[in-house]
TIRO-940961 format. One record per atom (N, C-alpha, C): residue number from 1; atom name; y, x, z. Coordinates in nm, 4 decimals, m for minus. Last residue first. Layout:
<recs>
   nr  atom         y         x         z
  NUM    CA         Y         X         Z
...
</recs>
This chain:
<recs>
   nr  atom         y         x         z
   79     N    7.3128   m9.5402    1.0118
   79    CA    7.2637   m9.5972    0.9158
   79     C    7.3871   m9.6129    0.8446
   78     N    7.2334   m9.4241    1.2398
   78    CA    7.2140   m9.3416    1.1786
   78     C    7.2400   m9.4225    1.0313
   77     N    7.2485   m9.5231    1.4534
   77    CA    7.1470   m9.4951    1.4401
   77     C    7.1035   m9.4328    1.3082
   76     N    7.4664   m9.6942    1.6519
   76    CA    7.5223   m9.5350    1.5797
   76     C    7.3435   m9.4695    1.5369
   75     N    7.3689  m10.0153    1.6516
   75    CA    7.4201   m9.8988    1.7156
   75     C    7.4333   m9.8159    1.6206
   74     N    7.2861  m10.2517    1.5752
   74    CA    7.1730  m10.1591    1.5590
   74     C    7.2554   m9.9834    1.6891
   73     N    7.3965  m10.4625    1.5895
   73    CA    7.2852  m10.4981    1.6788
   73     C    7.1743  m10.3123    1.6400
   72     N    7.6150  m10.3435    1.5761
   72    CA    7.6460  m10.3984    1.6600
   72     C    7.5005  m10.4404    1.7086
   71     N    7.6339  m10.2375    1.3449
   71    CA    7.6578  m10.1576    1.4241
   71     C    7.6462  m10.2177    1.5423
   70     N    7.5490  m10.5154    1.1926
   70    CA    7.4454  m10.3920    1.2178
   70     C    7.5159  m10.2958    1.3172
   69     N    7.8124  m10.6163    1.2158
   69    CA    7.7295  m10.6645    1.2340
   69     C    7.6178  m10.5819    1.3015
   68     N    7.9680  m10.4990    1.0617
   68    CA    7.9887  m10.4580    1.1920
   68     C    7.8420  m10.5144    1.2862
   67     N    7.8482  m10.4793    0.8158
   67    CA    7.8698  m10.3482    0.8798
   67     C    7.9062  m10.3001    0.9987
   66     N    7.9150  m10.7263    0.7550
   66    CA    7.7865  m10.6975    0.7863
   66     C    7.7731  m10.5694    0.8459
   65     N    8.2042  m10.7082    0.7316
   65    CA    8.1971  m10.7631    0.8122
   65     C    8.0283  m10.7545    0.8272
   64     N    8.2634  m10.5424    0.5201
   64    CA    8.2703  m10.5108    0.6698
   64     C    8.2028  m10.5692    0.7549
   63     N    8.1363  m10.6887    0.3186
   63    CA    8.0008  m10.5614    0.3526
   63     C    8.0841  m10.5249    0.4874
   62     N    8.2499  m10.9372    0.2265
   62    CA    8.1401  m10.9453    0.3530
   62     C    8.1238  m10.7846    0.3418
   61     N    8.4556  m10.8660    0.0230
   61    CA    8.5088  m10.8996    0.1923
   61     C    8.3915  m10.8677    0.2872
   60     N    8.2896  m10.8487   m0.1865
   60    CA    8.3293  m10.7137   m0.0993
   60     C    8.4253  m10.7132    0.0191
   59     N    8.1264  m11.0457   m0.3332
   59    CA    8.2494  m11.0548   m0.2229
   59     C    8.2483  m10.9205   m0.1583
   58     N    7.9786  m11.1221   m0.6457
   58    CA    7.9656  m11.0192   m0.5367
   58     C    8.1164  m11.0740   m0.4714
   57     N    7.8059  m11.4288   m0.7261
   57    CA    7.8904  m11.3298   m0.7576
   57     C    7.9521  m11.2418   m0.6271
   56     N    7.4647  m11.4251   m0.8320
   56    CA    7.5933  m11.4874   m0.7626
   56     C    7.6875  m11.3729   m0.7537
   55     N    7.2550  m11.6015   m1.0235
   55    CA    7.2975  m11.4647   m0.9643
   55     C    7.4657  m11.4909   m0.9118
   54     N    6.9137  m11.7230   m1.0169
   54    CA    7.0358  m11.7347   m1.0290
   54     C    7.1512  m11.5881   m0.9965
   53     N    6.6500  m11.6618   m1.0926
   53    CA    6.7468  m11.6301   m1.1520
   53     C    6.8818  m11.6320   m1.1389
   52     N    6.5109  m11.7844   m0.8360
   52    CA    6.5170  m11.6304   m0.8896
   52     C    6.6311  m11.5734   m1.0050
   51     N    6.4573  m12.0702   m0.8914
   51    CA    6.5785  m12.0337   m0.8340
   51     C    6.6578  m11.8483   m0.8237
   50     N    6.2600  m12.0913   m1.0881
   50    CA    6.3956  m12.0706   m1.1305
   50     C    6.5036  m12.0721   m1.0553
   49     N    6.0052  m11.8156   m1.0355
   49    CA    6.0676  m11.9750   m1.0045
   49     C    6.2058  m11.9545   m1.0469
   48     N    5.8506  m11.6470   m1.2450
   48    CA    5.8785  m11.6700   m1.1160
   48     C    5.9760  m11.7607   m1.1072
   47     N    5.5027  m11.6659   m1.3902
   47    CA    5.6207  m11.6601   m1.4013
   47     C    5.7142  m11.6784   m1.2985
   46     N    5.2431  m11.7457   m1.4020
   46    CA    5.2362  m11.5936   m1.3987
   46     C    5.4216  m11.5736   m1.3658
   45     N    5.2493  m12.0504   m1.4489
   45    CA    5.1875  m11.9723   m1.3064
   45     C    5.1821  m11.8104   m1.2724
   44     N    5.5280  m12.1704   m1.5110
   44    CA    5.4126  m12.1300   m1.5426
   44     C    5.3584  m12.0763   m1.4181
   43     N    5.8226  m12.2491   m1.4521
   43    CA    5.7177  m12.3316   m1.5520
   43     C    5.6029  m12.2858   m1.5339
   42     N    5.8025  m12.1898   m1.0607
   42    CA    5.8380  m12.1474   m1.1977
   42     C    5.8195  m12.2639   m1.3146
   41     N    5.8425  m12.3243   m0.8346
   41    CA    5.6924  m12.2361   m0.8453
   41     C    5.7160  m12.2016   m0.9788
   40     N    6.1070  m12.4475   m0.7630
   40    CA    6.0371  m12.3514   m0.6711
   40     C    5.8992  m12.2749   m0.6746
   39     N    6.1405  m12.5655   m0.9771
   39    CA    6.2332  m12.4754   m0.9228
   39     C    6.2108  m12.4024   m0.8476
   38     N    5.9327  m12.6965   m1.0994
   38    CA    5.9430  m12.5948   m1.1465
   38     C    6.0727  m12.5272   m1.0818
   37     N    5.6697  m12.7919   m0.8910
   37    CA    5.8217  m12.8283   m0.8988
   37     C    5.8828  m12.7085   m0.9788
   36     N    5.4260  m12.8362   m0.8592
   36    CA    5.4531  m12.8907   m0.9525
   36     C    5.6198  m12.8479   m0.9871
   35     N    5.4837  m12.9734   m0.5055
   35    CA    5.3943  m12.9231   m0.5919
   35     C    5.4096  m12.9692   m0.7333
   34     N    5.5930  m13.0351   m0.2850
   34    CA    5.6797  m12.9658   m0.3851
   34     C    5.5870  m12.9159   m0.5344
   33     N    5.4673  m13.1562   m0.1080
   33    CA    5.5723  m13.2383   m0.1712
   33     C    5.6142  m13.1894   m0.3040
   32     N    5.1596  m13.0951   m0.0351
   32    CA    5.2575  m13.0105   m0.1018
   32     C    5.3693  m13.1048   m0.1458
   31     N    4.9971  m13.2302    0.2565
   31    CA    4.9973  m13.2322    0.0971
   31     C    5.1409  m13.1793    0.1019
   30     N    4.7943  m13.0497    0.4785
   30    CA    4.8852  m13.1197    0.4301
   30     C    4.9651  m13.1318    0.2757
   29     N    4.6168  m12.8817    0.6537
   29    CA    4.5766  m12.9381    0.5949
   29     C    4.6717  m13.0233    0.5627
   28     N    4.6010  m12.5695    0.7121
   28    CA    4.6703  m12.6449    0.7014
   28     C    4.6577  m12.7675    0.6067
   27     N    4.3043  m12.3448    0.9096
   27    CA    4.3983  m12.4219    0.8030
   27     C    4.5165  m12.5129    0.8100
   26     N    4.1785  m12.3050    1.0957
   26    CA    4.2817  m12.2005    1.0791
   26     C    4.3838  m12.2416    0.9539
   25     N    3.9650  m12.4565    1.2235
   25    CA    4.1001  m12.5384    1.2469
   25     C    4.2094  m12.3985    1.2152
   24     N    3.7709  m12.2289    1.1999
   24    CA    3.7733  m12.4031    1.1586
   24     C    3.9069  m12.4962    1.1123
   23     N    3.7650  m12.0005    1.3123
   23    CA    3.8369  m12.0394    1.2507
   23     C    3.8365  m12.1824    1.1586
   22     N    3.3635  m12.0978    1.3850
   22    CA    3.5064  m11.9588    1.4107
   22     C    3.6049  m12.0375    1.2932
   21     N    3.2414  m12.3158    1.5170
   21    CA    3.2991  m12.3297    1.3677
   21     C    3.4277  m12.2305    1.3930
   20     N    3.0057  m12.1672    1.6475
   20    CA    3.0730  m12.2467    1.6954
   20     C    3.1780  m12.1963    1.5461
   19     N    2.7282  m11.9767    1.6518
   19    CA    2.6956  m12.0920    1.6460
   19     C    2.8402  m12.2302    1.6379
   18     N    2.8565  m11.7312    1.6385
   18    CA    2.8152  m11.8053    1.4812
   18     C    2.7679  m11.9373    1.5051
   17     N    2.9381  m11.6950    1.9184
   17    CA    3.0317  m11.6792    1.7816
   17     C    2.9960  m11.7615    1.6912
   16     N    2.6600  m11.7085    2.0149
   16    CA    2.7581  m11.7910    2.0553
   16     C    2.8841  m11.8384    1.9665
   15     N    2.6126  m11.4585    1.9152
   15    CA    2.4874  m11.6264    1.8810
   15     C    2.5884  m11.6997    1.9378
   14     N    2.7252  m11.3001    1.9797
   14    CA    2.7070  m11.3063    1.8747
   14     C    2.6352  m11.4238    1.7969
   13     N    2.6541  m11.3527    2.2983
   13    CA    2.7790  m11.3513    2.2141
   13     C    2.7800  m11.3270    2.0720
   12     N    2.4116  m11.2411    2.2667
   12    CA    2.4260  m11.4009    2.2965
   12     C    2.5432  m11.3533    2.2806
   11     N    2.4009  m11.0265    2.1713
   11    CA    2.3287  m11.0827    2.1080
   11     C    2.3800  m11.2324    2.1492
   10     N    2.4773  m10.8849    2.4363
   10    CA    2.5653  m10.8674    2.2871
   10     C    2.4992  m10.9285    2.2162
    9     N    2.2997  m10.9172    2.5923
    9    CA    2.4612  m10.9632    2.6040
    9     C    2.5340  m10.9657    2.4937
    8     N    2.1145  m10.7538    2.5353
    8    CA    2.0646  m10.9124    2.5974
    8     C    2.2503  m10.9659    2.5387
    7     N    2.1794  m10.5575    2.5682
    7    CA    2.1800  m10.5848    2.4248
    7     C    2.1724  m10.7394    2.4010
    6     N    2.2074  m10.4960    2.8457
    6    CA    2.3282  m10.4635    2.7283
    6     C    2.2991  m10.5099    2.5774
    5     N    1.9851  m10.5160    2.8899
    5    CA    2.0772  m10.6595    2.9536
    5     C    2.1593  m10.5939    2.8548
    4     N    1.8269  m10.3190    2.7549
    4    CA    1.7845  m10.4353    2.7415
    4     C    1.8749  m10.5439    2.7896
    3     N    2.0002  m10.0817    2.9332
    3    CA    1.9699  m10.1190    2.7512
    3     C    1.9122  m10.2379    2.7078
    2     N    1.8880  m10.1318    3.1413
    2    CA    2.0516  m10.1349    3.1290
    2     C    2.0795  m10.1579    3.0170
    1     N    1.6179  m10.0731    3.1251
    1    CA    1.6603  m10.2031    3.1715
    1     C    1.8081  m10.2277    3.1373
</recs>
């Protein structure tokens, strides 16, 4: 009998699941402004966007000042 309500149960939850549109509303349904935009999806589709290239030039003022940073949200942890 314990085996028959235990299965009883797991069957209607499983009929309950498939009967109701699981993840339905897991999408986003809105149009891409950017679509097409070769700065942010490349020229091509194997290729990577042209903001990737840019390269900027190093400040060795910031690494104290990130260094305090991390000591500060990380502590003496070793880093």
């Amino acid at each position: 009998m314990k085996g028959l309500l235990s299965t009883g149960v797991c069957l209607l939850v499983v009929g309950l699941l498939t009967s109701c549109d699981y993840q339905k509303y897991n999408t986003i349904r809105q149009k891409d402004y950017r679509e097409g935009d070769k700065y942010v999806y490349g020229p091509g589709l194997d290729s990577p966007a042209v903001q990737t290239n840019y390269k900027y030039t190093a400040r060795p003022e910031l690494a104290d000042r990130t260094n305090k940073i991390r000591q500060k949200l990380f502590g003496n942890s070793g880093l």
